[in-house]
N, C-alpha and C positions, 0 to 999 in steps of 0.2 A: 671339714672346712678349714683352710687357714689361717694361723691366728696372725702372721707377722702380717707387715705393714707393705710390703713389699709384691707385682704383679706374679701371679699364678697362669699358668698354661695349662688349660684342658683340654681336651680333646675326647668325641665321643664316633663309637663307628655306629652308623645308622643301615647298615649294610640288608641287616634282618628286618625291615621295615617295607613290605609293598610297596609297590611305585603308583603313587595317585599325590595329590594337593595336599600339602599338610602347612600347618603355622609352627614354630619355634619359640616355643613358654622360659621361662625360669622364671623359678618360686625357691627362694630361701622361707625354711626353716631352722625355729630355732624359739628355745624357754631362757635361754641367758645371755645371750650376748645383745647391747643396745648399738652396736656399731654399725656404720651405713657399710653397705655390699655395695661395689663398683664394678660394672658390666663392660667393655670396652673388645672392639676389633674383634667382631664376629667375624668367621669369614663359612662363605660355604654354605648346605654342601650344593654341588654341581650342578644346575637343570638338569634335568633330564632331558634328553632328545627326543621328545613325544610330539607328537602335532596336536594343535591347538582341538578343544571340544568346540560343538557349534553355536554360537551366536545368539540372542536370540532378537529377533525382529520387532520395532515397534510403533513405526510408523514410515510413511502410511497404513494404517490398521490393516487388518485381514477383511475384504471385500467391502473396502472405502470406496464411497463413490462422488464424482465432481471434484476429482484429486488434479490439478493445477499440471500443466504442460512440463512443469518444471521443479516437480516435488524432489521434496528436502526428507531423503529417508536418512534413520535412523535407528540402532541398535545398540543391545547392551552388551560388554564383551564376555568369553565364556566360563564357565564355572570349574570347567573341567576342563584334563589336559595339560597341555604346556601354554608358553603364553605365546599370543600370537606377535607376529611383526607386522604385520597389515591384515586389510581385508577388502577382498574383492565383492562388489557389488554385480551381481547379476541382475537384469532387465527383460522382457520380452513375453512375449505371446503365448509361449511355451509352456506348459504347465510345471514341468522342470525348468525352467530359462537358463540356455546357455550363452547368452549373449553379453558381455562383460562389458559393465559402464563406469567401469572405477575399478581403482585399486587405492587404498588413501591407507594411511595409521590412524586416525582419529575414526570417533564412533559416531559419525552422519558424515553425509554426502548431497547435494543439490545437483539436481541433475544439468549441466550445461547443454543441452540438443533438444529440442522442443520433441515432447513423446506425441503420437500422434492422437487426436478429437476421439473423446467417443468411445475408445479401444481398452477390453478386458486385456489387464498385463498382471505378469506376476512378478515377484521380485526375490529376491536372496540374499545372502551375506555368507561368505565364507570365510572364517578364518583359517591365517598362513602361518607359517615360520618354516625351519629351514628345514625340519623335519616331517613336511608336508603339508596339507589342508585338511582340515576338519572336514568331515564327514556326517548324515544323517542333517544336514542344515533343513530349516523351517523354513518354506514356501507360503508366502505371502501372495493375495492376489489385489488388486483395487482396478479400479474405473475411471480415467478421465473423463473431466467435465466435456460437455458439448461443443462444438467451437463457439464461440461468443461472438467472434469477428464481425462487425460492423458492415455489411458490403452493397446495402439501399444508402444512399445517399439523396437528399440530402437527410444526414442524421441531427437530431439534438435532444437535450436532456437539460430539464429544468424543475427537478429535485423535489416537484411534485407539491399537491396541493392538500394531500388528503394524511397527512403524518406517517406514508408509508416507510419500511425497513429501508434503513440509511447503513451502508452505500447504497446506490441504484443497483439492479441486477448487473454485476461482471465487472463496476467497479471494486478498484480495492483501497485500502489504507494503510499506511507504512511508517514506519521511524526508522532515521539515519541521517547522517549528515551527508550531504552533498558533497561529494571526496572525486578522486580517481583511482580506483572505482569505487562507488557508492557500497556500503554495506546495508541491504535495510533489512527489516525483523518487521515480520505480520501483526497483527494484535492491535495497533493502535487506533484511539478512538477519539486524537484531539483533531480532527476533520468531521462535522457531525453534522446533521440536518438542524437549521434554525431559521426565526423568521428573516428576512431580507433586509437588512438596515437595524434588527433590530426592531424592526415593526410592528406590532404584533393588533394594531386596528386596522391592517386591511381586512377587506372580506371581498371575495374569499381569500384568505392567507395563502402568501408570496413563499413557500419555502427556500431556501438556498444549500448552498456546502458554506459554512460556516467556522475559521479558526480563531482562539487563543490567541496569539501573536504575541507572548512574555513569558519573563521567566530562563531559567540557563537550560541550555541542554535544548532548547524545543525546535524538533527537526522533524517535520514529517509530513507526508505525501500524500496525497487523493490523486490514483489515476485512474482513467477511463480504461470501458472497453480495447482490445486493438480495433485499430478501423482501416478500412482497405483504401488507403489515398491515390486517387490518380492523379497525382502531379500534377502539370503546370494548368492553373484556370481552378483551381480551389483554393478555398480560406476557412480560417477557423477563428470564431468570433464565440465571446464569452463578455459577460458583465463581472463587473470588480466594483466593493468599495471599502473603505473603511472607517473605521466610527471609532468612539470611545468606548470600552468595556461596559457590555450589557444596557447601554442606551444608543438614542440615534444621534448622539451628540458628534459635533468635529471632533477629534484628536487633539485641537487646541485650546476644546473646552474645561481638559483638563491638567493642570499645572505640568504636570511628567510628561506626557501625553506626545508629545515631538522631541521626546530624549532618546526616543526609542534607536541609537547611531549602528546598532546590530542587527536593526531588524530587516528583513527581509521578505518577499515575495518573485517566485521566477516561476515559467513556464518550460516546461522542458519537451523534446517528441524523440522520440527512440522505439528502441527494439521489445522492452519492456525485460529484456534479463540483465542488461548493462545499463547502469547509469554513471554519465562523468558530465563535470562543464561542458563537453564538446556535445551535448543535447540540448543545452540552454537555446530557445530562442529568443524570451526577453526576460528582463533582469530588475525589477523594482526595488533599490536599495536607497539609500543613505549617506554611502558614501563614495560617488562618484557617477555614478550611474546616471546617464541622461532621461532615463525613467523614475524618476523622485520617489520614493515609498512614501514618505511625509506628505504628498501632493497628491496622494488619491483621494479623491473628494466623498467626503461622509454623504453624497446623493446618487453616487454610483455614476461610472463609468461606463461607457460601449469599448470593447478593444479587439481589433480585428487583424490577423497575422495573416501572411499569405502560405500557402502551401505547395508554393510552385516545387520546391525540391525533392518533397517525397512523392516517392511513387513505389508503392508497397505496403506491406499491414503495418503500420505502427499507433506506438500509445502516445495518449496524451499527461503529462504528471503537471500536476499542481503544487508546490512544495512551499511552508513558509519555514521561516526560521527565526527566531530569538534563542540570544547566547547571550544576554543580560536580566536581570530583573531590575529592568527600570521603564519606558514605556508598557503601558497596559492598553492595548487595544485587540479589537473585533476586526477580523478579514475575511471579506464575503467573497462569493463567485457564483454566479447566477448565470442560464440560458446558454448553456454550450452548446455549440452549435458547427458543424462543418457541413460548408454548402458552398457547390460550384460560384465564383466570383459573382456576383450578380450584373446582371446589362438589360438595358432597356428602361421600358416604365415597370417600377412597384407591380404587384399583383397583390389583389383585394384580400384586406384584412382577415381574420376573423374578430367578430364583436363576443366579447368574454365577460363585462359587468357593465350595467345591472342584467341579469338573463333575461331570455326572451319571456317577453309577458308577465315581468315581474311585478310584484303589486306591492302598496305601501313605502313604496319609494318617495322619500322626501326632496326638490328639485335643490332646496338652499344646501344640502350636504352630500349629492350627489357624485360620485367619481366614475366616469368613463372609460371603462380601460378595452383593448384588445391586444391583437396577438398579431405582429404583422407576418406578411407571406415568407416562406422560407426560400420561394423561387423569385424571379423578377429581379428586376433592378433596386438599389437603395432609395427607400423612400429620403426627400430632403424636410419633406413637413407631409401632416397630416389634417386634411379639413374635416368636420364634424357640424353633420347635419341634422336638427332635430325638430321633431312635426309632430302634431299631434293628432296629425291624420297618416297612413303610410306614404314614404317618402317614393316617387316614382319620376327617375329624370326622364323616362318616354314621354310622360304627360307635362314634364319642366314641373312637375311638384318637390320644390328641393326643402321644404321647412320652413317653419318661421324664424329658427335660430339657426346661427353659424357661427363655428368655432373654427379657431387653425390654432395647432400645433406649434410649440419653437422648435 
């Protein structure tokens, strides 16, 4: 080793050294000197011109099933070999698949071309560089899910009564911020099944979809099924409300409670692999918006868009947003629902509480509810007729009591 103070030049031939992956150590030894060793401008030695070894695959797993139109595979790169400059993703029906749906340098890829319902596929990864492609790569196979598409109209979805698994079947939930284009990431769980207003003495219990609405960073999505819209002469109608965190209080019950100037709620309908502004159809905000966020009433609202313009599958996305922590509130959405325009008269309810031939029912705290028809015209009020004999308008037997609706 040398003693002066001064840089040293070494140089080592690695000539006699098989050709495969190695790493580059230095280790000083030494029983007497206390002086620091100074390591500087390695250079070398030369890649090797080897093609990269194979890849290996990790998702979508090996024979995944109910795998998404639009999966996001992903791989680790290889052990062996040279290093790659990219990799090609292979797709298709083939048990080898030669059909190439990527070439990227990063380790995942999302597939942009909707793969087709239903269809055993298998997949691959090859890595490149300039000295060819790896060779012996590992063949994956997996299963798209069913089609989910929506195509009985009129549909709707009202989040259910009995505390089943939240999302509803073939809805999903998402985080990301509303951009062009939108980024979002699966997993998320502040869209969630809870009672309706915060309610939790109806009977039978009202569930809903359910957000959070505070806090920085909260960005995230509940979207529907696709649904097959036939344009002009359909609408889409959903209930909204909003309350104060974990009660059914107003938002002004609570001192913060209308500071909320970032918060947000929008409706969006698109293709379901693109999201930008330009899906928005309505926009509940704070600050400017002719849709007030602050002005959704803690008793819930009716809100009905029309659908004249699409005509094709598309999704429906629910998105809120808070990028403060300062308003603390609850954002509901109940009874979604797409159904041809309505005209004419109403068609007859269904009666939903108290049930048929229910016994032990008390009249002083009695609540009345049904379900109105999903065809016909918009009811403008509802009359209520109660007998305690069966009620029959052939015979003009309408009740002793009458009630009307506001």
């Amino acid at each position: 080793m040398p003693t002066t103070t001064t840089w040293n030049h070494a140089s080592l031939d690695l000539s006699a050294i098989p050709d495969g992956n190695y790493f580059l150590g230095f280790e000083v030894l030494t029983s007497t000197s206390t002086s620091s060793i100074y390591i500087d401008h390695i250079i070398g030695p030369d890649f090797a011109s080897v093609a990269p070894g194979p890849a290996t695959p990790t998702a979508p797993a090996n024979a995944a099933i109910d795998v998404s139109q639009f999966p996001t595979f992903t791989w680790t790169a290889p052990t062996t070999g040279g290093i790659p400059t990219g990799y090609k993703v292979f797709c298709d029906t083939n048990a080898d698949p030669t059909t190439q749906i990527a070439d990227v340098a990063a380790l995942t890829y999302t597939a942009t071309t909707a793969l087709p319902y239903s269809t055993l596929l298998y997949w691959k990864v090859v890595p490149y560089n300039t000295a060819g492609d790896a060779t012996g790569n590992t063949v994956f196979s997996f299963t798209t899910r069913a089609d989910p598409t929506i195509y009985a109209l009129p549909w709707s979805e009202d989040f259910g009564t009995t505390g089943t698994v939240f999302p509803p079947t073939n809805w999903s939930r998402w985080s990301g911020a509303l951009a062009d284009p939108s980024t979002l990431t699966t997993g998320s769980t502040v869209w969630g099944q809870d009672n309706w207003l915060n309610d939790t003495t109806v009977t039978p219990v009202n569930y809903c979809a359910r957000m959070n609405i505070y806090s920085t960073a909260r960005q995230h999505w509940l979207i529907t099924p696709p649904v097959q819209m036939p344009g002009a002469g359909y609408q889409l109608e959903f209930d909204i409300a909003l309350t104060d965190y974990n009660n059914s209080n107003p938002i002004s019950s609570d001192p913060a409670g209308t500071t909320g100037v970032d918060d947000k709620f929008i409706v969006l309908i698109g293709d379901g692999v693109t999201w930008t502004p330009a899906n928005v159809v309505r926009q509940w905000d704070n600050a400017g918006s002719p849709y007030v966020y602050n002005d959704i009433p803690h008793t819930g609202v009716h809100v009905t868009l029309p659908l004249d313009s699409y005509n094709g599958v598309y999704y429906v996305a629910f998105y809120g947003e808070s990028t403060v922590s300062n308003a603390d509130n609850d954002f509901f959405v109940d009874n979604v629902l797409v159904r041809q325009t309505p005209a004419g008269a109403p068609e007859h309810v269904t009666l939903a509480s108290p049930a048929d031939e229910a016994t032990g029912v008390y009249p002083e705290s009695t609540v009345l509810t049904w379900n109105p028809s999903l065809t016909g015209g918009t009811p403008t009020y509802f009359e209520i007729y109660v007998s305690s004999t069966p009620i029959d308008p052939g015979t003009g037997n309408f009740g002793e009591y009458f009630y009307e609706s506001e």
